[in-house]
PDB file of N, CA, C and O in Angstrom:
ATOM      1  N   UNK A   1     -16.698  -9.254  -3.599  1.00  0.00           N
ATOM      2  CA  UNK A   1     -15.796  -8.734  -2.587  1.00  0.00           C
ATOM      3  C   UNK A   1     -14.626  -9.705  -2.447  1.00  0.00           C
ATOM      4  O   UNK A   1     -14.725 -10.932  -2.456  1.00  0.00           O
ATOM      5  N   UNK A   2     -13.303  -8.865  -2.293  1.00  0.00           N
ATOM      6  CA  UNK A   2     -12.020  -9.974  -2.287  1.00  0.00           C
ATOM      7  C   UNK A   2     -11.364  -9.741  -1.187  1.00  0.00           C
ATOM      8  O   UNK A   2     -11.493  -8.533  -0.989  1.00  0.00           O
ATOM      9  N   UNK A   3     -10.748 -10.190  -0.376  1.00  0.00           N
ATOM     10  CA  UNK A   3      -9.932 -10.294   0.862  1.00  0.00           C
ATOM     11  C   UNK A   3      -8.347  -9.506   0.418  1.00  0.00           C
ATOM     12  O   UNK A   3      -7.681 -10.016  -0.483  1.00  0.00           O
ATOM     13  N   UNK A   4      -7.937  -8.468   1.010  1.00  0.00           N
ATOM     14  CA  UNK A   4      -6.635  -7.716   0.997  1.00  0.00           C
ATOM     15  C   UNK A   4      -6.067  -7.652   2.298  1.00  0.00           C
ATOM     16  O   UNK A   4      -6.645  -7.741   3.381  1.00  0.00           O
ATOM     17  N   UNK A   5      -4.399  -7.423   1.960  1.00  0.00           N
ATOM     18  CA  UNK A   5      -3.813  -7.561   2.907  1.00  0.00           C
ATOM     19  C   UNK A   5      -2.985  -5.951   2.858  1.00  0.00           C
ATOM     20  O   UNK A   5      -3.395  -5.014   2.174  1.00  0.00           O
ATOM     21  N   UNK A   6      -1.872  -5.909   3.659  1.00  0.00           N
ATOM     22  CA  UNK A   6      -1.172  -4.933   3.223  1.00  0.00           C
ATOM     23  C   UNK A   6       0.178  -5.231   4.123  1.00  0.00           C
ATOM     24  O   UNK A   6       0.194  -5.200   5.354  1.00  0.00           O
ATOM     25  N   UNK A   7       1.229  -5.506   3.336  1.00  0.00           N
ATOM     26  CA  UNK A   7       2.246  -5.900   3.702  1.00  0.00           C
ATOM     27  C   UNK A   7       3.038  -4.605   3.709  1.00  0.00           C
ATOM     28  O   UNK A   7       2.823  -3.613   3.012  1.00  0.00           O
ATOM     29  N   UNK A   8       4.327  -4.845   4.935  1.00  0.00           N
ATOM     30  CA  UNK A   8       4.947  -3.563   5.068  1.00  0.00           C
ATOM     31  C   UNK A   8       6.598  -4.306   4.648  1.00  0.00           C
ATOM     32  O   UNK A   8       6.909  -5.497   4.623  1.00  0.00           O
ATOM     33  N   UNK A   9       7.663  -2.746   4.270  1.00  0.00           N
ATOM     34  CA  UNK A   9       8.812  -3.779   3.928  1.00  0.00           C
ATOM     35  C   UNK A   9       9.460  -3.969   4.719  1.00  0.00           C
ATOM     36  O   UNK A   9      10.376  -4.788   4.791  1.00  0.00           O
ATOM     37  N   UNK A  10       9.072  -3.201   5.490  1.00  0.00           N
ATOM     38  CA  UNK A  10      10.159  -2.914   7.093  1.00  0.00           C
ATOM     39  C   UNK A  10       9.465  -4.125   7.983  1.00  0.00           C
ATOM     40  O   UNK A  10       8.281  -4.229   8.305  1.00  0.00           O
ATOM     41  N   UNK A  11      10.266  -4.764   8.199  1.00  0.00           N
ATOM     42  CA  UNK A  11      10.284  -6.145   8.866  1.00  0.00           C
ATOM     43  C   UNK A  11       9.531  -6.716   8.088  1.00  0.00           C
ATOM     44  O   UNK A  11       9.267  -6.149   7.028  1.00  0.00           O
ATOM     45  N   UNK A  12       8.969  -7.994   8.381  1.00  0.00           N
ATOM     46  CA  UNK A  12       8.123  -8.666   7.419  1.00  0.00           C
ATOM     47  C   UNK A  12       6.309  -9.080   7.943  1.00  0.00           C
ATOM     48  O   UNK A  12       5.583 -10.074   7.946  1.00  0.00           O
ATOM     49  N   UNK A  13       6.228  -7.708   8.312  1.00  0.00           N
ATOM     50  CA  UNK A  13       4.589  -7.516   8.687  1.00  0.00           C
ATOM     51  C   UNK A  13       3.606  -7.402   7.938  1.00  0.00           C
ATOM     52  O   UNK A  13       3.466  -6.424   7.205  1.00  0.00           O
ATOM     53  N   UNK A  14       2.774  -8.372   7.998  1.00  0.00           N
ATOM     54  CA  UNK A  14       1.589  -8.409   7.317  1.00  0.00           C
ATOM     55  C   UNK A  14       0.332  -8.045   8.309  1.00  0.00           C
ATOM     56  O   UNK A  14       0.429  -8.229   9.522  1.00  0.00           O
ATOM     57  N   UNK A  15      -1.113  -7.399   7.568  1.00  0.00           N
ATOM     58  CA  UNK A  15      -2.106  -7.660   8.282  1.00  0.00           C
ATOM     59  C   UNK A  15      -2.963  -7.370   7.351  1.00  0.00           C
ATOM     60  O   UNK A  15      -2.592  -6.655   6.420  1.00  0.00           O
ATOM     61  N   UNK A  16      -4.402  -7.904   7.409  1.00  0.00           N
ATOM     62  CA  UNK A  16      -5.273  -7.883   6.945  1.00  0.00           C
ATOM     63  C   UNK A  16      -5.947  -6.985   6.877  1.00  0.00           C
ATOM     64  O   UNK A  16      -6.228  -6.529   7.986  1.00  0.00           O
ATOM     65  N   UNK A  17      -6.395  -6.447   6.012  1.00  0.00           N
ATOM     66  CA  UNK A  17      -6.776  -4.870   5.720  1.00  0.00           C
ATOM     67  C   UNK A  17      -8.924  -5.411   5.740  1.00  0.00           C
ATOM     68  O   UNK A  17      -9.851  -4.934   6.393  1.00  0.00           O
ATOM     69  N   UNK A  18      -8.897  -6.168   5.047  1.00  0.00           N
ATOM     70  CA  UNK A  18     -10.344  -7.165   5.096  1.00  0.00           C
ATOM     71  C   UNK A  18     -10.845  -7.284   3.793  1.00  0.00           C
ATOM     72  O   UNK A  18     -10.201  -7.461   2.759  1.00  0.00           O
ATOM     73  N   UNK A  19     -12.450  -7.134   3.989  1.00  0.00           N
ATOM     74  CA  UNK A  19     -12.989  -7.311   2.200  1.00  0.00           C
ATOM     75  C   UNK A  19     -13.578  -6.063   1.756  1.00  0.00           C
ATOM     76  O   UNK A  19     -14.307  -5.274   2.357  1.00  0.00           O
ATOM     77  N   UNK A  20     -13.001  -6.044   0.303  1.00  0.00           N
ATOM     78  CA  UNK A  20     -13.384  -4.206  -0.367  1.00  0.00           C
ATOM     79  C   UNK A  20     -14.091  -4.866  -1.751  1.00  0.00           C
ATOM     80  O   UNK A  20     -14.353  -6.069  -1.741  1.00  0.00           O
ATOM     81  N   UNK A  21     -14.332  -4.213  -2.703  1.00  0.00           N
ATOM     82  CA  UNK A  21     -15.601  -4.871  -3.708  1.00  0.00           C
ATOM     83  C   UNK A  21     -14.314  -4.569  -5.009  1.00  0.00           C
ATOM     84  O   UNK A  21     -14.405  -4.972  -6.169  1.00  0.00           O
ATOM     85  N   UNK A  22     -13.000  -3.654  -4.351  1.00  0.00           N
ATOM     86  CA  UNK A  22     -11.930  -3.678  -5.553  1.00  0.00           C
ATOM     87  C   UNK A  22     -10.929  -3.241  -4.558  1.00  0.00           C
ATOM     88  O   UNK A  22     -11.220  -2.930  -3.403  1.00  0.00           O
ATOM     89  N   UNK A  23      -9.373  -3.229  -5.208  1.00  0.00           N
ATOM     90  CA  UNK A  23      -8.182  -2.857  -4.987  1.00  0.00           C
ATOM     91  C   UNK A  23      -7.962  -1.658  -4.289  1.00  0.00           C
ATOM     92  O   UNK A  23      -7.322  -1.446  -3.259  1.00  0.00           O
ATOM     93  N   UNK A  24      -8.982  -0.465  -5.460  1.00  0.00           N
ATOM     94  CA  UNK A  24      -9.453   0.791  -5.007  1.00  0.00           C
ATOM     95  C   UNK A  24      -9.735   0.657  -3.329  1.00  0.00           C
ATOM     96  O   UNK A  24      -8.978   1.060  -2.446  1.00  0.00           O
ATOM     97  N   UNK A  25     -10.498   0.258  -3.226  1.00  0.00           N
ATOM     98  CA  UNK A  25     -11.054   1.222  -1.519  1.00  0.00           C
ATOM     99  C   UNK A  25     -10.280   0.254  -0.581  1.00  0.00           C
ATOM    100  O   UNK A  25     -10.242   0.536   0.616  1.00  0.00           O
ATOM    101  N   UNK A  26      -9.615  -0.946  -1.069  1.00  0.00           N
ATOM    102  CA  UNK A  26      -8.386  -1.532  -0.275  1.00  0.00           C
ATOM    103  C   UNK A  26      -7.393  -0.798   0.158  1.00  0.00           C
ATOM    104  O   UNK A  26      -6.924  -0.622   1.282  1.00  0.00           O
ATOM    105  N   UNK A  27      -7.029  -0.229  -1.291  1.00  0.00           N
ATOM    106  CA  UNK A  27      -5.751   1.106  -0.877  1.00  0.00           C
ATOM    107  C   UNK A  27      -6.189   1.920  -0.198  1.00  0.00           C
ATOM    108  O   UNK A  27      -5.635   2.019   0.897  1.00  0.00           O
ATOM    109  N   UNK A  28      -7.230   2.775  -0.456  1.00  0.00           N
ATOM    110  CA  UNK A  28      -7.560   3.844   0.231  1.00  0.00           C
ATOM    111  C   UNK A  28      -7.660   3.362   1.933  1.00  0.00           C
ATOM    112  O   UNK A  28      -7.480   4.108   2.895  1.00  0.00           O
ATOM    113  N   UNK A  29      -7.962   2.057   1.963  1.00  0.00           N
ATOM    114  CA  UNK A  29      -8.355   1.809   3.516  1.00  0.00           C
ATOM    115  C   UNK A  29      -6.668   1.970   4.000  1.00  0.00           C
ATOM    116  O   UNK A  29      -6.413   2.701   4.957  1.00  0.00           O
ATOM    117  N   UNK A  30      -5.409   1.143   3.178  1.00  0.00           N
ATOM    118  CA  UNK A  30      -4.431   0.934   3.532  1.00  0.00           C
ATOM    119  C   UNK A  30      -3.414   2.410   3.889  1.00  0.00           C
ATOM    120  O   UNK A  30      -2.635   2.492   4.839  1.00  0.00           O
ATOM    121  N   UNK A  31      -3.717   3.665   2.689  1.00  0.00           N
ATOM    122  CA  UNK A  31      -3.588   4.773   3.056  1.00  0.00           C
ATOM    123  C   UNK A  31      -3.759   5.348   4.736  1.00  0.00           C
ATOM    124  O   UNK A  31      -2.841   5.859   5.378  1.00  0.00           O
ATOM    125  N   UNK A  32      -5.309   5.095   5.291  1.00  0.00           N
ATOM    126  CA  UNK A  32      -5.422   5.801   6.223  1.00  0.00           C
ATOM    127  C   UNK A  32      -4.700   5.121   7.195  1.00  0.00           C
ATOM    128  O   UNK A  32      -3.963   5.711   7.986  1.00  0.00           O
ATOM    129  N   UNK A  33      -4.910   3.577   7.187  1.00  0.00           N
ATOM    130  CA  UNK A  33      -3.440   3.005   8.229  1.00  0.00           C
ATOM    131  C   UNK A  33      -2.453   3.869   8.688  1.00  0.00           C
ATOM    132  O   UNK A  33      -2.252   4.273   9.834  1.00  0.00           O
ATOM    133  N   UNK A  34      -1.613   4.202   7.221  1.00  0.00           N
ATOM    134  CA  UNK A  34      -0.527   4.880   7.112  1.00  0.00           C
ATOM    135  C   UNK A  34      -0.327   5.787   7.553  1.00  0.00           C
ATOM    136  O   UNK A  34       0.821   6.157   7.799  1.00  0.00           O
ATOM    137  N   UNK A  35      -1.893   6.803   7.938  1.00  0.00           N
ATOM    138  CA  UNK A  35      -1.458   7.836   8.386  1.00  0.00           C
ATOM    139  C   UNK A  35      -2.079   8.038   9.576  1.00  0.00           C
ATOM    140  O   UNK A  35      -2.393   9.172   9.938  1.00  0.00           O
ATOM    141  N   UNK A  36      -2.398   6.585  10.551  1.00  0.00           N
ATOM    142  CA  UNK A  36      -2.071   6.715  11.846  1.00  0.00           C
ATOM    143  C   UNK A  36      -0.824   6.139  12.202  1.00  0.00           C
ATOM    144  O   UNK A  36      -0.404   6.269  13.351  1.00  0.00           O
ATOM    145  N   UNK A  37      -0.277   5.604  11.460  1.00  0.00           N
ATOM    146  CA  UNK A  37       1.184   5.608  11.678  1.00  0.00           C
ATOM    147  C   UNK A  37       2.040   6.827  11.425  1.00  0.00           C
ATOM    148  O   UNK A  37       3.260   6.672  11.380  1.00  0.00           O
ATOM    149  N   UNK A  38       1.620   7.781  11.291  1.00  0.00           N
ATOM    150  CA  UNK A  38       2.444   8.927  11.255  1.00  0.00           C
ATOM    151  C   UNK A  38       2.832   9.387   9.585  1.00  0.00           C
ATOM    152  O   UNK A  38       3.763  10.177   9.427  1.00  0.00           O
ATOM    153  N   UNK A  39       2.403   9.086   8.894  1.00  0.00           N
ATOM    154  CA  UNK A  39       2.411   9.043   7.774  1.00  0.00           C
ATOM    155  C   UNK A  39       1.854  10.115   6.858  1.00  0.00           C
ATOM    156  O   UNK A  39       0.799   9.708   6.372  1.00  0.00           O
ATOM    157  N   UNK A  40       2.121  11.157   6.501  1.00  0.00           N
ATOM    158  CA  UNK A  40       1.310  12.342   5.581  1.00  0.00           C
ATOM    159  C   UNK A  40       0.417  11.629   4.397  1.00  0.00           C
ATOM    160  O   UNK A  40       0.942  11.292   3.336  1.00  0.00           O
ATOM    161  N   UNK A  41      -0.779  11.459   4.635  1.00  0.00           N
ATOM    162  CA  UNK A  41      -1.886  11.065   3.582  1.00  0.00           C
ATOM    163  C   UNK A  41      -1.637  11.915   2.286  1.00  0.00           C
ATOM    164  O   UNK A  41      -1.993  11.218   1.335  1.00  0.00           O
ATOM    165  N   UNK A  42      -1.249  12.929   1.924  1.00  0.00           N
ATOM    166  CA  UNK A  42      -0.859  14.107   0.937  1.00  0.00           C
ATOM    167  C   UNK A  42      -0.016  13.959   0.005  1.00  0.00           C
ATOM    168  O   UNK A  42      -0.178  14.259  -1.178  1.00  0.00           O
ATOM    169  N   UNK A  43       1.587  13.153   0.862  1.00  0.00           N
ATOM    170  CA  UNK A  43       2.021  12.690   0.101  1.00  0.00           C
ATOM    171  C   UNK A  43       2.781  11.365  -0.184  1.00  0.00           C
ATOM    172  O   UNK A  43       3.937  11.149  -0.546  1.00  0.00           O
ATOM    173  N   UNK A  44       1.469  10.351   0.179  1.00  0.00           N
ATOM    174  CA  UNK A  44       1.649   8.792  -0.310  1.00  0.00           C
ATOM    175  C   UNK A  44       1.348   8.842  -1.801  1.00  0.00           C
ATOM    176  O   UNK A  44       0.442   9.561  -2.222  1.00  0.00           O
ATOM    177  N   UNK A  45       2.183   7.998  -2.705  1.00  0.00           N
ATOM    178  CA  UNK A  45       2.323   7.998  -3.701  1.00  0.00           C
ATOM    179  C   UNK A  45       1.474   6.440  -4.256  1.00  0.00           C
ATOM    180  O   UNK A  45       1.878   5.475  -3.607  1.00  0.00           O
ATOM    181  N   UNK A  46       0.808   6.219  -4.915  1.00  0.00           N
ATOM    182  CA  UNK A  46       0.149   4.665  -5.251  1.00  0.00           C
ATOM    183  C   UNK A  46       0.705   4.549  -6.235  1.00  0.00           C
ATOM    184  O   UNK A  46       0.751   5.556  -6.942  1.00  0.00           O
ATOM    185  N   UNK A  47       1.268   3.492  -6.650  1.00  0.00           N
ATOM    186  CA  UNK A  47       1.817   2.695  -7.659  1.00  0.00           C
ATOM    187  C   UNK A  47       0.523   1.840  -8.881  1.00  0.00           C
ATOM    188  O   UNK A  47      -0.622   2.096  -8.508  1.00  0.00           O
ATOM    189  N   UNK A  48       0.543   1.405  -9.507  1.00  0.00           N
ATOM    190  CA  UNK A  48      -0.208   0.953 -10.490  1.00  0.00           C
ATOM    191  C   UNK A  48      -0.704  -0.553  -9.838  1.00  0.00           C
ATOM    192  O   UNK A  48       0.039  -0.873  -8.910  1.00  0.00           O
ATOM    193  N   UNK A  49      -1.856  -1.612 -10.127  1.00  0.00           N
ATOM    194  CA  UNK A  49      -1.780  -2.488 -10.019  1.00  0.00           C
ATOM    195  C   UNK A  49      -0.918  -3.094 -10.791  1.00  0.00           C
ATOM    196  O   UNK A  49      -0.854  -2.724 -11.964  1.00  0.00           O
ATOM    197  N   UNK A  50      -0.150  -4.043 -10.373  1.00  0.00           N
ATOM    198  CA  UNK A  50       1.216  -4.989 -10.898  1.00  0.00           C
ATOM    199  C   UNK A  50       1.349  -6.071 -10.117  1.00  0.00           C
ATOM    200  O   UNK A  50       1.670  -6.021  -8.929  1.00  0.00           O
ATOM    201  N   UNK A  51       0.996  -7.561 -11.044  1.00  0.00           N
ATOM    202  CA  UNK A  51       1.484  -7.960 -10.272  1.00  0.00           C
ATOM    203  C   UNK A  51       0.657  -9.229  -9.193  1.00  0.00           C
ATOM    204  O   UNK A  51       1.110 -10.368  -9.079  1.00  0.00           O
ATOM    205  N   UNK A  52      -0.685  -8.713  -8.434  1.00  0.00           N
ATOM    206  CA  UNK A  52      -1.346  -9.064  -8.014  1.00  0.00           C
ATOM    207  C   UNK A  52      -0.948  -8.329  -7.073  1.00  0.00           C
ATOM    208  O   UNK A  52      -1.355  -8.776  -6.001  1.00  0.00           O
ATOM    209  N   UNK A  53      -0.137  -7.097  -6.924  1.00  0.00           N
ATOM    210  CA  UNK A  53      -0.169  -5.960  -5.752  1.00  0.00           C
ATOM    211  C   UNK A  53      -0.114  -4.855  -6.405  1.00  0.00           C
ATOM    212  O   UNK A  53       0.022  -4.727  -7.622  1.00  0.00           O
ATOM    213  N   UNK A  54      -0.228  -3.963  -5.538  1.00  0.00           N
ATOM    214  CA  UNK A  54      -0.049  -2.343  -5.742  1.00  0.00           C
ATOM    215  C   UNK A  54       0.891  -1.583  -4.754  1.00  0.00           C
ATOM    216  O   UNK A  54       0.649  -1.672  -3.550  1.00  0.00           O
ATOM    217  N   UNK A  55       1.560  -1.113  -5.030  1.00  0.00           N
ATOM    218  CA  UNK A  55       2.579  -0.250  -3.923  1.00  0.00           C
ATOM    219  C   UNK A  55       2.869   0.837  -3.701  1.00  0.00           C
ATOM    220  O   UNK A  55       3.585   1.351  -4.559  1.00  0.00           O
ATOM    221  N   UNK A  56       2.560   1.536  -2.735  1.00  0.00           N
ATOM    222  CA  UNK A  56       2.572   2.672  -1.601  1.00  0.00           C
ATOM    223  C   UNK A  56       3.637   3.078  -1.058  1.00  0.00           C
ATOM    224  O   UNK A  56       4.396   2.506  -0.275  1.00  0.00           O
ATOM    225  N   UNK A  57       3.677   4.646  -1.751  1.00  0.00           N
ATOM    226  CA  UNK A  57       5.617   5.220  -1.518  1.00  0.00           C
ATOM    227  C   UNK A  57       5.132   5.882  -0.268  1.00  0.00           C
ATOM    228  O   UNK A  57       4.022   5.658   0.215  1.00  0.00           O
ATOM    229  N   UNK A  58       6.263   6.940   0.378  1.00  0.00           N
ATOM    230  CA  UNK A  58       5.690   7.652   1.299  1.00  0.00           C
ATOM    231  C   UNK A  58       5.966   9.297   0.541  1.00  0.00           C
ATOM    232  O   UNK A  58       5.474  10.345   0.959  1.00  0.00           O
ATOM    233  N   UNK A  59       6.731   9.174  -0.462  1.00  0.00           N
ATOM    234  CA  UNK A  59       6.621  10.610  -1.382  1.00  0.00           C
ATOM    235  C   UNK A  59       6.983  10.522  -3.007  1.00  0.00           C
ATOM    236  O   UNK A  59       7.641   9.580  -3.451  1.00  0.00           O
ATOM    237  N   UNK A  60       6.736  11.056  -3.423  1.00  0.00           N
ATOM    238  CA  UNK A  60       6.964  10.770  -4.831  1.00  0.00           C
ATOM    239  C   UNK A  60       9.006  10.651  -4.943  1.00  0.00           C
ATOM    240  O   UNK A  60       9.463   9.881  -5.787  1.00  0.00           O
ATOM    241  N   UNK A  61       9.833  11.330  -4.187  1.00  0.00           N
ATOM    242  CA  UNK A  61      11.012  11.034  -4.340  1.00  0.00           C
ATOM    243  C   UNK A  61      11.290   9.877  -4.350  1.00  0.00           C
ATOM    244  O   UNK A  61      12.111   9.506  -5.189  1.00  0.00           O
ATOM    245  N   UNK A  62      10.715   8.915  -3.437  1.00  0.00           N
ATOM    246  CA  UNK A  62      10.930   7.374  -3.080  1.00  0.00           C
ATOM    247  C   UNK A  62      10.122   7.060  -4.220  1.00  0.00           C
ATOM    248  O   UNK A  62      10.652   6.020  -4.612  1.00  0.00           O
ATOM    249  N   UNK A  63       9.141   7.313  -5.025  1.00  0.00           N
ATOM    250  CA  UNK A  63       8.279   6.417  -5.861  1.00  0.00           C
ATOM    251  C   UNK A  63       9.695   6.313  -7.211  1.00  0.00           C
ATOM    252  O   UNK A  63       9.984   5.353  -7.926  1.00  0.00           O
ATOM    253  N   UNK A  64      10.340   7.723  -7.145  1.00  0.00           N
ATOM    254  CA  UNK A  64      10.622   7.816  -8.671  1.00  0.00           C
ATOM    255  C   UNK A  64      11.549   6.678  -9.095  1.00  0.00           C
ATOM    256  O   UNK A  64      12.384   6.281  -8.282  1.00  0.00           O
ATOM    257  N   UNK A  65      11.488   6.266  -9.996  1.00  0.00           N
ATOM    258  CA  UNK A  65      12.210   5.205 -10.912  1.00  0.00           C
ATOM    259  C   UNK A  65      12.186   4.084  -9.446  1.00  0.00           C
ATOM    260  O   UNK A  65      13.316   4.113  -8.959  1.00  0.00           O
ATOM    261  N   UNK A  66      11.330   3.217  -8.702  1.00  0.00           N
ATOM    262  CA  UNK A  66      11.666   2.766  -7.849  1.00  0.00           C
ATOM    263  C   UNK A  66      10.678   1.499  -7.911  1.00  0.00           C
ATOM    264  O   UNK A  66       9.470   1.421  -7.689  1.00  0.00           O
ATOM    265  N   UNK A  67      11.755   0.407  -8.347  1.00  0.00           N
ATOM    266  CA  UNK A  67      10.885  -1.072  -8.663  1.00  0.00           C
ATOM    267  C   UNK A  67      10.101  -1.533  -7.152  1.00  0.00           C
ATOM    268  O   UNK A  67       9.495  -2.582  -7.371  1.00  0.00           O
ATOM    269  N   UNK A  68       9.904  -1.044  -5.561  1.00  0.00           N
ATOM    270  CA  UNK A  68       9.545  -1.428  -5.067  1.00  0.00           C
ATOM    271  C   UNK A  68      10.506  -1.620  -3.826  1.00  0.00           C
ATOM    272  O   UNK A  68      10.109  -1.876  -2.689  1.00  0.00           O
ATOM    273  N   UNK A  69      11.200  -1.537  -4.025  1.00  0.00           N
ATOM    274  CA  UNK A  69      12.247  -1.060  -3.114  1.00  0.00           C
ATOM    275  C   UNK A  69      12.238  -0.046  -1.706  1.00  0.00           C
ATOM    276  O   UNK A  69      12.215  -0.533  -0.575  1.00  0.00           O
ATOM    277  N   UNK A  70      12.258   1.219  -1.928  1.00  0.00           N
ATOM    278  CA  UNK A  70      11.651   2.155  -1.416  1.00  0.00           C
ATOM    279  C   UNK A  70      10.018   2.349  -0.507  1.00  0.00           C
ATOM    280  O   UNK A  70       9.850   2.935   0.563  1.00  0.00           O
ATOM    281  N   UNK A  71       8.825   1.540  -1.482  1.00  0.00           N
ATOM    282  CA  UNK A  71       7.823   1.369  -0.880  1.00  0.00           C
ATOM    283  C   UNK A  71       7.339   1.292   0.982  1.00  0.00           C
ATOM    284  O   UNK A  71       7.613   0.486   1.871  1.00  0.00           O
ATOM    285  N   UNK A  72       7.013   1.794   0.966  1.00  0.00           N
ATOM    286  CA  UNK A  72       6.667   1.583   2.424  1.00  0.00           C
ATOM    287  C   UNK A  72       5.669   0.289   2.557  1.00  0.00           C
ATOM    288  O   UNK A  72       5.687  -0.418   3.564  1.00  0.00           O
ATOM    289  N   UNK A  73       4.821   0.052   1.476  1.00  0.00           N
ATOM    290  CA  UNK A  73       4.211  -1.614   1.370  1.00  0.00           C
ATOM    291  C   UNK A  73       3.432  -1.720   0.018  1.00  0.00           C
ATOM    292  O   UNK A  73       3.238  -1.018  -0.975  1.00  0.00           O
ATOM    293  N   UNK A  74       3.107  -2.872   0.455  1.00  0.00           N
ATOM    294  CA  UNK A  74       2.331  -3.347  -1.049  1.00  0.00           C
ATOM    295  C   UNK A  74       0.987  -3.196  -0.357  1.00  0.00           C
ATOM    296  O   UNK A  74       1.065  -2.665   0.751  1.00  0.00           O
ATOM    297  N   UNK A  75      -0.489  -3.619  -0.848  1.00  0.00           N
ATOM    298  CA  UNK A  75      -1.706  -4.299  -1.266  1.00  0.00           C
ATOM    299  C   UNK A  75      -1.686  -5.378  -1.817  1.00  0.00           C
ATOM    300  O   UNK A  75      -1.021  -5.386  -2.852  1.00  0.00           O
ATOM    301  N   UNK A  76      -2.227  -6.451  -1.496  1.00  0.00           N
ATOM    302  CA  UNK A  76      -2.308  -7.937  -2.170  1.00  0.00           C
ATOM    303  C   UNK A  76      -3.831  -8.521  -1.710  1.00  0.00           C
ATOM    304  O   UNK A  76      -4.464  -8.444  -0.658  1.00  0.00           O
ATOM    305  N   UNK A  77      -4.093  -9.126  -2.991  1.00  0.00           N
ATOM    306  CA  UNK A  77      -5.671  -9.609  -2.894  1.00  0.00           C
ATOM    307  C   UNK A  77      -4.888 -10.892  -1.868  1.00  0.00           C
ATOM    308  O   UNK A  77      -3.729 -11.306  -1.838  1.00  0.00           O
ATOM    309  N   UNK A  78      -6.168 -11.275  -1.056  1.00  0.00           N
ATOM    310  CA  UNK A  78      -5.447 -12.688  -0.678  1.00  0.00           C
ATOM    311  C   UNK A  78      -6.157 -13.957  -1.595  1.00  0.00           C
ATOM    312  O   UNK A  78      -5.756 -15.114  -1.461  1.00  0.00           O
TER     313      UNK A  78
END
């Protein structure tokens, strides 16, 4: 089990998401965050691991051709 975080880009907020046994059920935990923040679970977009993060669009328009920019946040092992 590894310790994840999930950083947002909008301001420079971090919080600890906790310990998952992979990346996988990190994101998925970081997903449902998202969508008590108001966020459509349907259409968050996941990015590839890269990096030592993974990054979370809020629709595939924002994912397309988009180095990270756009993201609404990353995943990072801590």
């Amino acid at each position: 089990m590894s310790d994840y975080t999930i950083r947002f880009t909008s301001g420079d907020e971090t919080e600890l998401l906790g310990s998952f046994p992979n990346y996988t059920e990190a994101a998925i935990h970081a997903e449902v965050l998202l969508a008590h923040r108001g966020y459509d679970m349907d259409e968050l977009v996941r990015g590839e691991w890269e990096q030592g993060r993974l990054l979370i669009w809020a629709d595939e328009s924002d994912a397309a051709n988009d180095a990270g920019a756009k993201a609404l946040c990353s995943v990072e092992r801590c």
